[in-house]
C-alpha positions in Angstrom: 134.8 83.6 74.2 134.4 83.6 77.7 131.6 86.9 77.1 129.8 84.2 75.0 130.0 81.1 77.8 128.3 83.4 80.4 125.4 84.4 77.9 124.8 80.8 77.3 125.2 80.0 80.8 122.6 82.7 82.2 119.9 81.9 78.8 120.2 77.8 79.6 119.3 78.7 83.8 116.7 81.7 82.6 115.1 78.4 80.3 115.2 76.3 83.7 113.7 78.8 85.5 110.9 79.2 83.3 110.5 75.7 82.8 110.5 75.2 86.6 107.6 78.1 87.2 105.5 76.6 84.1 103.0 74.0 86.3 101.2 71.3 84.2 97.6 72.3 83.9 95.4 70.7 86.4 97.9 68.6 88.9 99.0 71.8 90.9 96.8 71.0 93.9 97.2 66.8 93.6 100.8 67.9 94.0 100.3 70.3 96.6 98.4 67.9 98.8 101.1 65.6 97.9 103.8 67.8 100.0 101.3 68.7 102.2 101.5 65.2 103.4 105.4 64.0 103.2 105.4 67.5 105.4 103.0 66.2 107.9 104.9 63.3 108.4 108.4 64.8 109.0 105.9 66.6 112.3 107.0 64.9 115.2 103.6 65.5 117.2 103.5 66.0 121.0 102.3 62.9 122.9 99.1 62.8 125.0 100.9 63.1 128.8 103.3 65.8 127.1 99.9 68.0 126.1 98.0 68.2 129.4 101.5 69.2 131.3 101.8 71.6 128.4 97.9 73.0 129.0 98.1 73.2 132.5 100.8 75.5 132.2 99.7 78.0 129.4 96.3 77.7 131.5 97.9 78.6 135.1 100.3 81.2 133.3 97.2 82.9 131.6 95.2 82.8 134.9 98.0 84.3 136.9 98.5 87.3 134.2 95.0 88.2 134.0 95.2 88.4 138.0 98.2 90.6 137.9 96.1 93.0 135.4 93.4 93.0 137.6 95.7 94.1 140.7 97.3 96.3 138.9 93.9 98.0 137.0 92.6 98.1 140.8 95.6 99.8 142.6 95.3 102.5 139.0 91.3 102.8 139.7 91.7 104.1 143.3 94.9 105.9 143.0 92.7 108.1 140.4 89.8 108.1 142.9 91.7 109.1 145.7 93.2 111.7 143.6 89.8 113.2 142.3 88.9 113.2 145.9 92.0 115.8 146.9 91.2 118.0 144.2 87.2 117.4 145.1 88.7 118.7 148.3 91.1 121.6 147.2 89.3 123.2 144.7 85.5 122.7 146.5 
């Protein structure tokens, strides 16, 4: 008895499934666009002030890393340089 509960059980949520994954032909993107914009009102968007703080920071932060890997692609050029000198030097 119980054999023949589950196997009715699992064939009514298999004929869910399939009825869930079945679209109706030809309102798949009106209700696509649909969620698309209940989702773009749950965004809670970043005010105007908030923005230019925000973009002066990710500006400054990229301007001072592209700095640092200048220094450090400098102080890497003339360590090799000075190295190629010294074995300029030893070998002649």
């Amino acid at each position: 008895m119980i054999k023949m509960e589950k196997a009715t059980v699992s064939a009514k949520i298999m004929d869910d499934k399939r009825s869930q994954s079945k679209p109706m032909a030809g309102s798949g993107a009106f209700n696509f666009l649909g969620e698309v914009k209940q989702e773009f009102k749950k965004i809670s968007w970043t005010d105007k002030d908030e923005l230019k703080v925000y973009t002066k920071v990710v500006v400054a932060f990229t301007f001072i890393f592209g700095m640092s890997v200048l220094f450090v692609d400098v102080i890497i050029q003339q360590a090799l340089a000075g190295l190629n000198g010294f074995i300029r030097l030893i070998t002649g």
